[in-house]
C-alpha positions in Angstrom: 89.1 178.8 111.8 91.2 181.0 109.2 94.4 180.1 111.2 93.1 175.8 110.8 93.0 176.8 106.7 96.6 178.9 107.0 98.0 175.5 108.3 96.0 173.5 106.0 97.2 175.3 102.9 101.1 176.1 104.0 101.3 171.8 104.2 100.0 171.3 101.3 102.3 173.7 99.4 104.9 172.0 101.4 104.2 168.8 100.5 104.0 169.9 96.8 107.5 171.7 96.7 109.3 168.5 98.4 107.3 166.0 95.3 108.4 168.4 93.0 111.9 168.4 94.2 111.6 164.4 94.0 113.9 163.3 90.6 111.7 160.3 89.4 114.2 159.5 86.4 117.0 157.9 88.8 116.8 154.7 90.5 116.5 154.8 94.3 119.7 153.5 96.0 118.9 150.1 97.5 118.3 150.4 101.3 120.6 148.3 104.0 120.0 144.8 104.3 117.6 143.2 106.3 118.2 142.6 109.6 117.5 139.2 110.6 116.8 138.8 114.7 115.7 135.2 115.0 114.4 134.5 118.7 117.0 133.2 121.0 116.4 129.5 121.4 116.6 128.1 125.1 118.3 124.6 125.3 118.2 121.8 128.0 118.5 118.2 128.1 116.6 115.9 130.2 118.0 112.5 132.2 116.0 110.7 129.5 117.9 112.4 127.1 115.4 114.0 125.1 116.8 117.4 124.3 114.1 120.2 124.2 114.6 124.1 122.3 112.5 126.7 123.4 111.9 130.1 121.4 109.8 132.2 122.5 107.9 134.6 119.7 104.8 136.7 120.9 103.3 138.0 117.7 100.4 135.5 117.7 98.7 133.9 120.7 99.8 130.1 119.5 102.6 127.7 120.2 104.0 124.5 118.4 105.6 122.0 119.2 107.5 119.6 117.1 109.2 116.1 118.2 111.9 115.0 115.8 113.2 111.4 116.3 116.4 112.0 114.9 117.2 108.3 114.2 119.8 107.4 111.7 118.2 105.7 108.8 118.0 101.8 108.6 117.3 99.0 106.5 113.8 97.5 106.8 114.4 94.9 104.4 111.6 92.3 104.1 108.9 94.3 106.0 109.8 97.6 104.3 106.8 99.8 105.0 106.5 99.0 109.3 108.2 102.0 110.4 105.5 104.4 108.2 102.7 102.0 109.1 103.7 102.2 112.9 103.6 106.2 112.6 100.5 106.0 111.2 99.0 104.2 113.7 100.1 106.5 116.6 97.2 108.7 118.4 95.2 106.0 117.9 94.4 105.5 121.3 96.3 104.9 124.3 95.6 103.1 127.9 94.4 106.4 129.0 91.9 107.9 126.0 90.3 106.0 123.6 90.8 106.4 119.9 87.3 109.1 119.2 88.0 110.6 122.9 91.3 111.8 121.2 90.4 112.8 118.3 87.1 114.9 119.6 89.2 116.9 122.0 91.6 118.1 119.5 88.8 118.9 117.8 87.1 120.5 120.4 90.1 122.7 121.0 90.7 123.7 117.6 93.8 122.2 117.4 96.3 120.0 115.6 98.4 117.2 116.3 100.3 114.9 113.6 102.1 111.5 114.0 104.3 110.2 112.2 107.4 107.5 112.0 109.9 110.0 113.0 107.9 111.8 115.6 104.8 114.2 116.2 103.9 118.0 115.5 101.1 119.7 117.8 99.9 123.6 117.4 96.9 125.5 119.3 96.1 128.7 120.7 98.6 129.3 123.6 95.8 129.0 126.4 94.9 125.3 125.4 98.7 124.3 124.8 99.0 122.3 127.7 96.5 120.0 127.3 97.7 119.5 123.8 101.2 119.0 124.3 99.8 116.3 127.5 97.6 114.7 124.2 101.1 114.6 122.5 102.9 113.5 125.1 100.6 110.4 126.0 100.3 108.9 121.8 103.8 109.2 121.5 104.4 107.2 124.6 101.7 105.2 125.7 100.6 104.0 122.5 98.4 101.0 121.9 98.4 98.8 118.5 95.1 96.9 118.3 94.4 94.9 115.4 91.5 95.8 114.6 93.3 99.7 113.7 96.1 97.6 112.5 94.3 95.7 109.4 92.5 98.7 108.2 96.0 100.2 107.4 97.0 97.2 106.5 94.0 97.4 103.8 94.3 101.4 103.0 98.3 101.0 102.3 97.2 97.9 100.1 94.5 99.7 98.6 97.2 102.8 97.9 99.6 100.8 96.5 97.1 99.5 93.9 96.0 102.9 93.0 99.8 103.2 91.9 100.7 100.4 90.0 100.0 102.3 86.4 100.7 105.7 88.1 103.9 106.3 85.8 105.0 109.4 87.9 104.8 106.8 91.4 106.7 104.2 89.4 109.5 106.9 88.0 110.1 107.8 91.8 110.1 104.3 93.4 112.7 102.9 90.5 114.7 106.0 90.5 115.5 105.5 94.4 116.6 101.7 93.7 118.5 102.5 91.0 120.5 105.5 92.8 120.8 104.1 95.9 120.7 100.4 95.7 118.1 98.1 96.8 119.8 96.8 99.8 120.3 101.1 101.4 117.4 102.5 103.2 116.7 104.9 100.7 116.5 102.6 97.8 114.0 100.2 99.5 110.2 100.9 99.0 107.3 99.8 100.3 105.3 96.9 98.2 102.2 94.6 98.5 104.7 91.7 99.6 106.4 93.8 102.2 102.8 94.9 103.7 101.4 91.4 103.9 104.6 90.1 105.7 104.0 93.1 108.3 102.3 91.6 111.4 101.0 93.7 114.2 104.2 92.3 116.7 106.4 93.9 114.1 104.3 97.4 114.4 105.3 97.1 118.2 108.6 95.7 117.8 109.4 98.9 116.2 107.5 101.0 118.2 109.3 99.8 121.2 113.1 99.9 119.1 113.2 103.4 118.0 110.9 105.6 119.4 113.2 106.6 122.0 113.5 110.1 123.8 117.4 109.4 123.9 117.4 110.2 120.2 114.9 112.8 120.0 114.4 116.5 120.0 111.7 118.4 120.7 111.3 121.8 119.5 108.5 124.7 121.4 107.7 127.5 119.6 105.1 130.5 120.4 103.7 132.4 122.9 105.3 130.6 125.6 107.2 131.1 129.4 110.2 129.8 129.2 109.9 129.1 132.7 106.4 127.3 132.9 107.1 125.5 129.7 110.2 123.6 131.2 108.1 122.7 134.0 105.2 121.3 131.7 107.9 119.3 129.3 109.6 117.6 132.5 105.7 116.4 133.8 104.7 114.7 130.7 108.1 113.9 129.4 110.4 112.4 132.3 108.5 109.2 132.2 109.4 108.7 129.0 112.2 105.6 129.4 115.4 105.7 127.2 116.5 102.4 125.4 119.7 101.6 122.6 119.1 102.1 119.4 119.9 99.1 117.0 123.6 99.9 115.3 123.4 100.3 111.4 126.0 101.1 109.0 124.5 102.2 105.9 126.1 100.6 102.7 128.2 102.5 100.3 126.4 103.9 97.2 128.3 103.3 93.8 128.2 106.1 91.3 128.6 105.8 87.4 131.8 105.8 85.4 129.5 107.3 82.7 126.5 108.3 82.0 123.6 105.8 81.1 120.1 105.9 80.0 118.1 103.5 82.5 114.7 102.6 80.5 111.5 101.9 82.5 108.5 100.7 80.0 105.2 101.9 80.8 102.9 100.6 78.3 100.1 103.4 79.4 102.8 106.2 79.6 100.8 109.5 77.6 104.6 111.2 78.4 107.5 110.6 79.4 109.4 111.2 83.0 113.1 112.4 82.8 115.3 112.4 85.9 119.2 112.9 85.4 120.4 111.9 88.8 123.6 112.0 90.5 124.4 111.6 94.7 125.9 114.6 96.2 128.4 114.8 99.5 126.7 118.3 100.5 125.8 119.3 103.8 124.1 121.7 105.7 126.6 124.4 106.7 129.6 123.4 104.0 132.0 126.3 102.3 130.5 125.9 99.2 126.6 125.3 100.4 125.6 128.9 99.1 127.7 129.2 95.8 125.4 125.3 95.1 122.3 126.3 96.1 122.7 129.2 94.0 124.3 127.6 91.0 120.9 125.1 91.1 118.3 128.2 91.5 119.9 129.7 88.2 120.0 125.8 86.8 116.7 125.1 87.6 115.5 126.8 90.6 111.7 128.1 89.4 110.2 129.9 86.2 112.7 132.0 85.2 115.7 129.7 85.1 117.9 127.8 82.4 115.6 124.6 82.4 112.2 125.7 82.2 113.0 128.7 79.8 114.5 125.8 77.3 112.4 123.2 77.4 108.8 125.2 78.2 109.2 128.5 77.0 111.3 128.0 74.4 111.3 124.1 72.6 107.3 123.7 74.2 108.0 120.1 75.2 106.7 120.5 78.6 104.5 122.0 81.4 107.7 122.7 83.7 111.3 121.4 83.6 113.0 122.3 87.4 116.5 121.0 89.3 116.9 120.5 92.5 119.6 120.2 94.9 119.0 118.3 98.4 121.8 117.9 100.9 121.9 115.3 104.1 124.3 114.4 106.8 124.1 110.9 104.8 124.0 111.3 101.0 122.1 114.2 99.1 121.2 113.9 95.4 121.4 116.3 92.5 118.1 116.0 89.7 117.0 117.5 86.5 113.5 116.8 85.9 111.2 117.0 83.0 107.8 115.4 81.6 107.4 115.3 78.4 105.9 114.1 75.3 106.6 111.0 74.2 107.8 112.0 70.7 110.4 114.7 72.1 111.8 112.4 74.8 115.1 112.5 73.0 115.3 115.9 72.5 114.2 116.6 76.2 117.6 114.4 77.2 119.7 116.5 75.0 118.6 120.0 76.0 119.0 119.0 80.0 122.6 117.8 79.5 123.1 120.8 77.4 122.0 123.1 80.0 123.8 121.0 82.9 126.9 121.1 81.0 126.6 124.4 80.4 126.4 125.8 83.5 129.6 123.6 84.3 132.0 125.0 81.6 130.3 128.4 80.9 130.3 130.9 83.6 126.8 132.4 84.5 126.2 136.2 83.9 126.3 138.8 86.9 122.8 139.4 86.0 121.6 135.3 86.5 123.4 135.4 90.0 122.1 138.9 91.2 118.6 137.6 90.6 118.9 134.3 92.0 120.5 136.0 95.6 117.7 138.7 95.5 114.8 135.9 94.9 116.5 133.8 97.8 117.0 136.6 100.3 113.9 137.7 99.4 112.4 134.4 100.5 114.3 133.7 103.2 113.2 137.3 104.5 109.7 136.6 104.2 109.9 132.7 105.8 111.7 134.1 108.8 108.4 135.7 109.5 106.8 132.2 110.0 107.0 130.5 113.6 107.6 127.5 112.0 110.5 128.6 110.2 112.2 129.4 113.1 111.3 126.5 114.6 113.1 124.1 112.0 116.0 126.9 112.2 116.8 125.7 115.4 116.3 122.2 115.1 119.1 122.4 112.0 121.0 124.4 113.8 120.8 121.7 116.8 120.9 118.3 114.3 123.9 119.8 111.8 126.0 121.0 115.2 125.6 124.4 113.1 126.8 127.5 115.3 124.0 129.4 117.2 124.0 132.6 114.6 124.1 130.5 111.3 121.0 131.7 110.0 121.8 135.6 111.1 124.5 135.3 108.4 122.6 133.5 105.8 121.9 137.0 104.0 125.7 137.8 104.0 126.7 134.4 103.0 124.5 134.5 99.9 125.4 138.2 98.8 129.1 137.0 99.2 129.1 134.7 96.7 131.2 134.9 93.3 130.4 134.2 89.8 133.2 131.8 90.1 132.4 130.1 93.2 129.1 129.4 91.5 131.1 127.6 88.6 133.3 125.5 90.9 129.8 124.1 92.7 128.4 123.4 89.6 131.3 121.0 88.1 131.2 119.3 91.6 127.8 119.0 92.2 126.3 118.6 88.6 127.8 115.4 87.3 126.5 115.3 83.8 129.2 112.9 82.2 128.5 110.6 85.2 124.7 110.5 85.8 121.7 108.4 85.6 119.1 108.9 83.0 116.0 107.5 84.1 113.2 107.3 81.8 110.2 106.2 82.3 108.1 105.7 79.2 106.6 104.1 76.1 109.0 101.9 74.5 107.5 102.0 71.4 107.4 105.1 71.1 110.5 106.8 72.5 113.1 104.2 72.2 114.1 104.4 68.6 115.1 107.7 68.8 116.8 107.2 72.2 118.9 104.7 70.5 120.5 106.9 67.8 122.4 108.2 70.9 125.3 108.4 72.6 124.5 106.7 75.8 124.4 102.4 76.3 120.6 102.0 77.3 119.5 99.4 80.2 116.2 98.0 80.5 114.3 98.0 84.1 111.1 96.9 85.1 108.6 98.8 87.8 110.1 97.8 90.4 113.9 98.3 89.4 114.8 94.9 88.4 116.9 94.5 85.2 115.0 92.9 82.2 115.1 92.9 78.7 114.2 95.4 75.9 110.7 95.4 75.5 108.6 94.3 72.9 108.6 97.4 70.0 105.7 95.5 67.7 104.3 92.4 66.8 103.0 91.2 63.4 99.5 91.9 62.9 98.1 88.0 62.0 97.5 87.1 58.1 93.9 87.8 57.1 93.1 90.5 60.0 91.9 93.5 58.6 90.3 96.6 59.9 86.9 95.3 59.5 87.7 92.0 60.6 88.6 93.8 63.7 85.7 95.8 64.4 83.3 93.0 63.6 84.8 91.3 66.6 84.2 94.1 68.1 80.3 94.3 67.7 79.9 90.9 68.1 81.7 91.4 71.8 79.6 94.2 72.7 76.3 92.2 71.9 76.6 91.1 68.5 75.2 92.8 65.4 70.8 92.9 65.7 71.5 94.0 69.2 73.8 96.6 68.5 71.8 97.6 65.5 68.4 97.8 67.5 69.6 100.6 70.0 68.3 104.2 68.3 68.7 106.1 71.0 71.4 106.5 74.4 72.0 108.2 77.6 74.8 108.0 79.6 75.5 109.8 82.7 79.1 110.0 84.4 80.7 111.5 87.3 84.4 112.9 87.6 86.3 114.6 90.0 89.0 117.3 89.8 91.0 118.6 92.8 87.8 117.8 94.7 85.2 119.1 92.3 82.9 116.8 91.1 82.0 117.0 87.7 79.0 115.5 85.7 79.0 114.2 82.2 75.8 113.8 80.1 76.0 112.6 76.5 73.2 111.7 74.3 73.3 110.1 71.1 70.9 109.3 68.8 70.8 106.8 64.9 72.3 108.0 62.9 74.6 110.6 63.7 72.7 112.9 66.3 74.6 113.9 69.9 75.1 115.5 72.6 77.8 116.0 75.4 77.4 118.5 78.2 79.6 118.7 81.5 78.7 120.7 84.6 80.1 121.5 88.0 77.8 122.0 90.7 75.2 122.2 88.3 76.3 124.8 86.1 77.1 123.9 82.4 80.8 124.5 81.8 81.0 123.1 78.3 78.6 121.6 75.8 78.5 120.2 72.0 75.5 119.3 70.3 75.3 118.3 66.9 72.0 117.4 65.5 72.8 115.8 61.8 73.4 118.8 59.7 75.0 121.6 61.9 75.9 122.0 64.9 78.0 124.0 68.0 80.1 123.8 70.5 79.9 126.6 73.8 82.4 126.8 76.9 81.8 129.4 79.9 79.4 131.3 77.8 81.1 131.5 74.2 79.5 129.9 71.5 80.9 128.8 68.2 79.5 126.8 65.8 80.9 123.9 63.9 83.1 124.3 61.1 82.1 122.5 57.6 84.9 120.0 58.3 83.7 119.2 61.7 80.2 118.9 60.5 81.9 116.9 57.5 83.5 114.6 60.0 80.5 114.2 62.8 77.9 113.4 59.5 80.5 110.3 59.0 80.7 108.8 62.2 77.6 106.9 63.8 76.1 108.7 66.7 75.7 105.9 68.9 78.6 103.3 67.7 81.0 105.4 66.1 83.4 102.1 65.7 81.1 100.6 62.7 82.7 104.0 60.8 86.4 102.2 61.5 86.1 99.6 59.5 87.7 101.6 56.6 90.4 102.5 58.8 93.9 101.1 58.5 95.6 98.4 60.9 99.1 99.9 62.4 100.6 97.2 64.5 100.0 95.0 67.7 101.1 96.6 70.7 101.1 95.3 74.6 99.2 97.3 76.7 99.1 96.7 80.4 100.1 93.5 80.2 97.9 92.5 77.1 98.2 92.7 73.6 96.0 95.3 71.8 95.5 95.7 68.0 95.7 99.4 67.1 93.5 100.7 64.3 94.1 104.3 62.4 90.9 106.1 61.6 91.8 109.7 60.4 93.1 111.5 63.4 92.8 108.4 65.8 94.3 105.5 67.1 92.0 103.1 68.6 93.1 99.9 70.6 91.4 96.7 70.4 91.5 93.7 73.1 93.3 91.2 70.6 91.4 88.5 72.9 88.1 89.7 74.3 87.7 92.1 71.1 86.2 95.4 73.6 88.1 98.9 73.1 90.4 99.7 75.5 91.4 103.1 74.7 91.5 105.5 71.7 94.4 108.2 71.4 92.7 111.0 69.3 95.5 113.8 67.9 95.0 117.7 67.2 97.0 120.8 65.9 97.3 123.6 68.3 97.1 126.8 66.7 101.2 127.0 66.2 101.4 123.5 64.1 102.3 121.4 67.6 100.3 117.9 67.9 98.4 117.6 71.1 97.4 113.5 72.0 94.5 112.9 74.0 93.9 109.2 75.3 91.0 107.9 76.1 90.5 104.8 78.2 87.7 102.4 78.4 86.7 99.8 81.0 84.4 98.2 83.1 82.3 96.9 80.9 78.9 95.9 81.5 75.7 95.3 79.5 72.7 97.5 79.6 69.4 95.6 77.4 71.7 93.1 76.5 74.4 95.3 74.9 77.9 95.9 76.4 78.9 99.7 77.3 82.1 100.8 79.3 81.1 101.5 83.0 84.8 103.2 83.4 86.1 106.3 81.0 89.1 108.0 81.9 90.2 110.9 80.1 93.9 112.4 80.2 94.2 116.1 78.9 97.0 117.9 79.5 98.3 117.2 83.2 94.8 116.6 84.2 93.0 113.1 84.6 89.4 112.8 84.3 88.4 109.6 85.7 84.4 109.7 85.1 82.6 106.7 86.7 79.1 106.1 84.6 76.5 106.1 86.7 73.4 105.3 84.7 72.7 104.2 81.0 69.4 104.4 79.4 69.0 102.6 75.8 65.9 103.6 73.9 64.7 106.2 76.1 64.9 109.6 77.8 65.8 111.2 74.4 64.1 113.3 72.2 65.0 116.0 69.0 64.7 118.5 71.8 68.4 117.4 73.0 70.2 118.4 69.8 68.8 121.7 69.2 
């Protein structure tokens, strides 16, 4: 026992001595660099000519397996949209299994299989693989196209499409492609509700049976695998799979810019605008100067730390996230800047991008900007190599670009080697700031007179990248219209004025959901200036304000705070119930087209409120606050949907924007005269 406490005791004053001997005031020496073993892939080809990688990696109990139809791109012209909506409609049942039967075994198996235009993916545990990769095997070559399965994509792509058409971010994209590429290139085309509804079912198999050909495609197995076993299971379920010739195309040239140009999209509903500054890129996988660009754009505007989003976030405020990004192809890669921003700083926003673009061109970066940038990319190429998957695509890049079979081992050394200089040189090639697209999409009205104070010649799109004209900045506002004028049409729209005037009391109940929570609103009101809002999630109250005609609060997650004398000030003036009979004082501002209608807008201290300049109903209200350091923050409101409860008119539809959420509550019930009581405003 004493000899067990000896030892005991002579460690620990061992281990004391070496910490004591430890100097903590000097920086470690970095250790040697990583060593990157990436499993070595196994190749064949089969008479088909499907070519199939193997890499075998036994950490996990799982294999993937990933079919790549390594097509070049084409022009779908007048039925753009077939070659998505046939990959969509693949593993929808073949001759074999029936549509459920499918989908219930990969269920049952705990797997996962994807379809897609350009191929499949599969993954399971290793012990159910074959059965998957047979379930694979069998959508992508014995698929059937009913039309039954066939319309209802027909309607869900229709239905998506619509859900779009004011999304200004969707539109940005869409027109941004056109205009870079050209409408007649397989990049610049896009799918529309014309294109959908001149899709047939023949044309779904007319493509299925065109390019979904094994002597284009690769398929990649990754996992837990035998190399030996898994060749046998590929050549069952794959050498039926017949070769045919793939439809010639020669892509059209793209044009680039002799200078740079602002290309204007108006978005009547746009809350902020969306900035891309674009240019096409000849950059490809494996090139000399690949690292020294993708470097050059991490520093740019590569994450949270770099040039872009420390201007325009951290420092100017004038947006949630400003980023760059740098995408190379065997075909034509693009170089953009991004940014949303607010409307009234879309100008600025322009001129501190091209100031950081051109900066990086003619300035050289600092050792410090390129040490970070190598360390965050070898640090994340370190951690993806970890990832199946990862390896996975490895090989199928290394298989598409003809790329030699240790590319990625050197991708650590490649990086590290990379000179301040080189970093420069990539930059003035692939960051073409004097020769770029601007593309904004936003409020005319509101962005374009200080847009035109610059430098660039401005050209006017529409949503779906057709030129048009400058649009509309303001109308007259019509002789004899005045603020009351307006609202009285307003009442009378609603229900007229003894209607409107006979409701005392409301309730109105709404439902919302964000990133899949639903969310419920309740608001009370009661003549003449008593309510109530509270919203909850999952039944717990997140927020609440009550103000019951002399004082009142407002409480979020627990925190209470009550009202302020100019709050109270303010709620005492507006009506509880129909706040709008308090804007007839306001002021009239201008006429203004909103989605496709002209709306009157009205100024009532810190709002903006549109009115229908034909049916009279509010369609949206734009209220404005100070943040705490002097910045204005705009919240819209939108109303629709309108529908009478006891014979007065209420909006059915209320969709909130604040910040980069959208809140699109849904009102569920409305209760007039009833279900309200003093109790509610305490």
């Amino acid at each position: 026992m004493k000899t067990k406490i000896l030892a005991i005791l002579v460690l620990f004053v061992s281990t004391v001595s070496a910490n004591a001997q430890i100097d903590r005031s000097t920086i470690p020496e970095a250790g040697p660099d990583p060593v990157v073993k990436l499993g070595v892939p196994v190749k064949f080809n089969m008479p088909n000519g499907l070519k199939v990688i193997m890499v075998e990696n036994h950490k996990l109990p799982r294999v993937s397996a990933n079919l790549s139809i390594d097509n070049k791109p084409y022009f779908e012209g007048e039925i753009a949209g077939v070659s998505g909506m046939m990959g969509s409609l693949l593993g929808r049942g073949t001759p074999s299994i029936t549509k459920d039967a499918f989908n219930e075994k990969v269920d049952f198996l705990g797997a996962n299989i994807n379809f897609y235009g350009a191929g499949g993916f599969a993954s399971s545990l290793e012990k159910y693989f074959p059965e998957i990769l047979a379930l694979m095997a069998d959508g992508i070559k014995n698929a059937t196209f009913t039309q039954e399965e066939f319309d209802k994509e027909v309607q869900l792509t229709l239905d998506g499409l619509k859900s779009n058409e004011k999304n200004v971010t969707s539109v940005a994209r869409r027109v941004e492609n056109v205009l870079t590429y050209g409408r007649n290139h397989p990049y610049g085309e896009f799918t529309s509700k014309e294109s959908v509804k001149k899709i047939t079912l023949a044309d779904v198999q007319s493509n299925y049976n065109t390019y979904l050909k094994p002597n284009n495609a690769i398929l990649v197995i990754e996992g837990d695998i035998d190399i030996k076993e898994t060749k046998k299971l590929v050549k069952s379920l794959f050498t039926d799979w017949m070769p045919g010739k793939i439809p010639a195309y020669t892509m059209p040239e793209v044009t680039t810019l002799a200078t740079t140009e602002i290309d204007f999209i108006n978005m009547d509903n746009a809350v902020q605008s969306e900035i891309s500054i674009i240019n096409t890129v000849d950059l490809t996988l494996g090139d000399t100067d690949y690292y020294a660009a993708l470097l050059a754009n991490k520093i740019l505007g590569g994450g949270g730390t770099a040039r872009l989003f420390m201007n325009l976030r951290e420092d100017k405020g004038y947006t949630y996230g400003s980023y760059s990004n740098l995408s190379q192809s065997r075909y034509i890669g693009t170089f953009k800047a991004t940014a949303s921003v607010r409307n009234m700083v879309t100008d600025s926003s322009v001129v501190e991008l091209q100031k950081e673009i051109n900066k990086i061109r003619y300035q050289t970066v600092s050792a410090e900007e390129l040490r970070n940038a190598k360390e965050s990319y070898i640090g994340s190429f370190v951690m993806d190599v970890q990832k199946p998957r990862t390896v996975a695509n490895f090989a199928l890049n290394i298989e598409r670009y003809n790329l030699p079979v240790n590319f990625y081992e050197g991708y650590i050394q490649n990086i590290k080697s990379v000179t301040l200089e080189e970093v420069q040189n990539a930059a003035i090639k692939y960051f073409t700031g004097d020769k770029a697209r601007i593309i904004i999409t936003g409020k005319g009205i509101d962005v374009l007179t200080n847009l035109e104070k610059g430098d660039y010649i401005i050209k006017y799109f529409d949503k779906e990248g057709n030129p048009t004209e400058k649009p509309a900045m303001t109308l007259p506002i019509p002789e004899g219209m005045t603020a009351e004028t307006v609202i009285n049409k307003y009442i009378a729209a609603i229900g007229g004025e003894e209607k409107v005037m006979a409701v005392k009391t409301t309730v109105t109940i709404a439902n919302a959901t964000i990133q899949g929570t639903p969310l419920v609103m309740t608001m009370k009101a009661a003549a003449p200036n008593k309510s109530s809002q509270e919203i909850s999630v999952m039944g717990n109250t997140m927020q609440k304000t009550v103000f019951n005609g002399t004082s009142g609060y407002s409480s979020s997650r627990g925190q209470k705070k009550d009202m302020t004398a100019e709050e109270i000030s303010k709620a005492q003036a507006e009506s509880g119930i129909f706040k709008d009979l308090a804007y007839a004082s306001g002021e009239l501002l201008r006429i203004e087209p909103l989605e496709g209608k002209n709306a009157i807008v009205l100024k009532y201290k810190d709002s903006e409120v549109y009115y229908d300049m034909t049916s009279g109903l509010k369609v949206k209200e734009v209220k404005t606050a100070k943040t705490p350091d002097g910045k204005e923050v705009k919240t819209p409101t939108v109303y629709s949907d309108y529908k009478e409860v006891n014979g007065v008119k209420f909006p059915h539809a209320i969709g909130i924007k604040s910040g980069p959420m959208n809140l699109d509550f849904v009102v569920q019930e409305i209760k007039v005269n009833e279900g309200v009581s003093d109790a509610d405003f305490k």
